[in-house]
N, C-alpha and C positions, 0 to 999 in steps of 0.2 A: 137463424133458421133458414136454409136451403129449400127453396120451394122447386119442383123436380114437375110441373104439369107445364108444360107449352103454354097451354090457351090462357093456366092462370098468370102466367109470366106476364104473358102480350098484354095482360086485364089490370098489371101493376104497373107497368111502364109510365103512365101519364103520376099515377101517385110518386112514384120515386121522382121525377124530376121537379116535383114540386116541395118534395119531404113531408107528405102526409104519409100517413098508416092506416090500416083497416082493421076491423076490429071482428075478435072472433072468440065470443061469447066473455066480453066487457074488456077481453086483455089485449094489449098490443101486439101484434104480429111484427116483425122487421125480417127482411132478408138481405143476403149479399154482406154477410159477415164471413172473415176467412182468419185464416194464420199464419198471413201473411208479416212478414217482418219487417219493424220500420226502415225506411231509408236514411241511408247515412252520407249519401252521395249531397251534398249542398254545393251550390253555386258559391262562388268566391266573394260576389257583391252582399250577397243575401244569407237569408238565414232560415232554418228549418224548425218545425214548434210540433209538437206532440201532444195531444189534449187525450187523457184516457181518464174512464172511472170505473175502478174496481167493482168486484161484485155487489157488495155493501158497505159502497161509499157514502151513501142517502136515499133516503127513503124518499120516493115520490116517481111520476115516469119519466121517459123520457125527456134529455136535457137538451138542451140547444144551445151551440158554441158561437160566438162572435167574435171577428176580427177586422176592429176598426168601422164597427158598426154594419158590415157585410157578412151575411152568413154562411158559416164554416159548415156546419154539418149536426146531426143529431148524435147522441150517445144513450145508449142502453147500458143495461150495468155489465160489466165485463168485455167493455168496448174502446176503442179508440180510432183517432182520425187526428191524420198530418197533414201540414199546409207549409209551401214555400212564401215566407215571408221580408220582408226589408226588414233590416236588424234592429233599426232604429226607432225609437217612438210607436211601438206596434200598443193599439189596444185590445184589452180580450174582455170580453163578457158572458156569462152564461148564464142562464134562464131557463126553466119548465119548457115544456113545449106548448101544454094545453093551456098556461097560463097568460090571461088577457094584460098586455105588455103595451102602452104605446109605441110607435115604431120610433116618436124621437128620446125615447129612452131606451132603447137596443142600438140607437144609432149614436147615441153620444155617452153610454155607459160603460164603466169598466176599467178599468185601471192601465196605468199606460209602461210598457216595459222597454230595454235596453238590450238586446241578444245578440253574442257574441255572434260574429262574420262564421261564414263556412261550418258551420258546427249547430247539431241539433238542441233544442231546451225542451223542458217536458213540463208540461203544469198535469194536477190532479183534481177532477171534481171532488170537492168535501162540499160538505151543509157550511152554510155560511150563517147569518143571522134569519131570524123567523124560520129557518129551516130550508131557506132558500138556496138553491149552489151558489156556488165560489169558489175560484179557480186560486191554485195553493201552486207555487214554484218550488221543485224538488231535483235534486240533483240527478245526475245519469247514472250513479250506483243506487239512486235509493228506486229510479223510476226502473231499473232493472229488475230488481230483485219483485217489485210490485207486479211488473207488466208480464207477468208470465202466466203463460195460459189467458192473456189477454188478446180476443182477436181485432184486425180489421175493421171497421162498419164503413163503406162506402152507397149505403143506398141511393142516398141523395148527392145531386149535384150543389158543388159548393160555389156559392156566387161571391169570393174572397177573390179580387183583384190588386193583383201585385203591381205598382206602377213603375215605369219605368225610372222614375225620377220619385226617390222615395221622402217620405215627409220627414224632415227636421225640426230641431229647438231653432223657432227664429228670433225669439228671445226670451230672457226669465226676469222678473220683477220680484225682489225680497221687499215683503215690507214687513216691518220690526211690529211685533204684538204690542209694543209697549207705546209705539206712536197710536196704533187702531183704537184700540180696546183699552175700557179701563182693567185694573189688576184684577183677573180670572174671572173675567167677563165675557161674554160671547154674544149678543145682542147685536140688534143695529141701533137702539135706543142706548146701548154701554159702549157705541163708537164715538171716538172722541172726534170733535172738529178736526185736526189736523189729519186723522184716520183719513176721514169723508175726501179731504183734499188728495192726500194721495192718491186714493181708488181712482176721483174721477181726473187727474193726471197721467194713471196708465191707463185708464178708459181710453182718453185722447191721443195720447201714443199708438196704441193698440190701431185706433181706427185712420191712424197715418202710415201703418206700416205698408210697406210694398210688397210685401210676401202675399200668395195666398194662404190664409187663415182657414186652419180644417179642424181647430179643436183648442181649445182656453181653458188649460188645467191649474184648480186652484188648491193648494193642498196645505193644510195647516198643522202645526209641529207648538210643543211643549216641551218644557227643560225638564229635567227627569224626577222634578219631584214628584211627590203621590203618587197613587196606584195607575199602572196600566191602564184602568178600564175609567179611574176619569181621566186623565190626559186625552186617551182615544175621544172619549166624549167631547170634552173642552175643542182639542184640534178641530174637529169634524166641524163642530159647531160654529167657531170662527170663520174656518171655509166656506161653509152654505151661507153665512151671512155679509162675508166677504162677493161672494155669488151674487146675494141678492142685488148688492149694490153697483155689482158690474151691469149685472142686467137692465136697474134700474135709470143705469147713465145710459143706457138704447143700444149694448151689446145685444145680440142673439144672444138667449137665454140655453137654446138648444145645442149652440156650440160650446159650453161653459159647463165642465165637470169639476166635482169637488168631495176631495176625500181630505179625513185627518190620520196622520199617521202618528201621533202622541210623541211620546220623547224617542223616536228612532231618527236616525242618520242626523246626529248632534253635529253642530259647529264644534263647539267646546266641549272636549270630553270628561277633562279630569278639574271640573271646579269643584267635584267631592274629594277630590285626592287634595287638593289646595285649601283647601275651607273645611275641613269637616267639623267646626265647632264653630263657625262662625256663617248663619242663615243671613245674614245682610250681604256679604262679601259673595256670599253663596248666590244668591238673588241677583247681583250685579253681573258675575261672574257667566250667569245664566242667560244675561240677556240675548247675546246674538241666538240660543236656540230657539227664542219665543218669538216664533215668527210665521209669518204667511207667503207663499212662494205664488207666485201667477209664470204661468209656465205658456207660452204659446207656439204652437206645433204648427207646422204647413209645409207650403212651397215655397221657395226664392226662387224670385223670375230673375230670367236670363238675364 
């Protein structure tokens, strides 16, 4: 909505550099939305990201975008906002706006991505769980065909700093489900002893590395039996517990995220192709997928 009065301009100014809204009779006003078209010009080093959400993508108001726990900008429905990012290890989060959010869970949430050099990526606000956003990666025909008739929102100034020297994998730790946890257990009471020992062995790695440390991703995977929604569950849960035990060896708790992503991105893909009558052969076959990845992101010093 184009506000067209001088004095009430001059009277928004202090709100837009902070990304508050005023409010006129209980509904949110926004201005400085346009139809404007994204850029495609990318730097060589870096990389460009597109965050939009359709008219009715989700029910609730406006959303607030994170990258790398610095904030990108707000979205209304039928809205979007681009940021020049490092291609590598970028994380995004999004959240309500009016919803009371600790700031070190905006600062350490959200999932961490891979994007191609020179070339734009596009994510889409959908509902995620409890009804909450989450940010869904789509391709450039499908964010085409969606973004249309989608404008602009640049009200707010976006406080997303691009560094020069972008953050890297400085190293990744697998550890095998079958060392941790007893069989389709996820507990820190169903960690086995030798579990415990390896946790706090990359603990103490971890806290000998020479990088600077900006973020300790901990992400847990199941082999493809059972359904979807418990695997998801199982992984997820391994992860947080896996979490608990890093933090509990005197990591930062704050730098330390943890998602399950269930039987996606397998070691082994075709133990059903090899095994399919045989669940023993099946189960062994499986092992390398049942596992725990400790991911840790930062800087290497010079």
């Amino acid at each position: 909505m184009m506000i067209q009065h001088k004095k009430l301009w001059l009277f928004m100014l202090p709100l837009l550099a902070t990304g508050c809204v005023y409010k006129n009779a209980n509904r949110e006003v926004w201005i400085d939305t346009t139809d404007t078209v994204y850029s495609t010009s990318v730097p060589d080093d870096k990389s460009s990201v597109v965050f939009y959400r359709q008219a009715n993508a989700i029910d609730g108001p406006t959303v607030n975008v994170y990258v790398n726990g610095q904030y990108l900008g707000s979205l209304q429905p039928n809205a979007y906002r681009q940021e020049t990012v490092c291609a590598q290890n970028q994380r995004f989060f999004a959240e309500f706006a009016n919803k009371d959010v600790a700031y070190h869970e905006k600062a350490n949430s959200g999932d961490y991505y891979n994007l191609p050099e020179a070339a734009v990526s596009f994510f889409k606000i959908v509902q995620g769980e409890n009804g909450r956003p989450a940010l869904q990666a789509v391709s450039p025909e499908q964010a085409e065909q969606e973004m249309k008739g989608v404008q602009s929102q640049h009200h707010t100034l976006s406080r997303v700093q691009t560094a020069a020297q972008c953050s890297t994998v400085l190293k990744k730790y697998t550890l095998q489900a079958s060392a941790l946890f007893k069989f389709d257990r996820s507990g820190y009471k169903d960690m086995l002893p030798k579990g415990k020992q390896e946790i706090a062995a990359v603990s103490e790695d971890i806290k000998q590395n020479p990088g600077r440390i900006s973020g300790i991703q901990v992400i847990g995977y199941t082999d493809p039996e059972g359904s979807n929604q418990y695997n998801n569950k199982l992984s997820l849960a391994r992860a947080k517990t896996v979490k608990e035990a890093l933090s509990g060896s005197g990591l930062d708790p704050n730098l330390i995220t943890s998602e399950g992503r269930g039987e996606n991105d397998l070691i082994v893909t075709d133990c059903r192709a090899k095994h399919p009558k045989d669940a023993a052969a099946r189960k062994e076959c499986d092992q390398p997928n049942r596992r725990v990845e400790i991911i840790l992101h930062g800087e290497k010093n010079n």
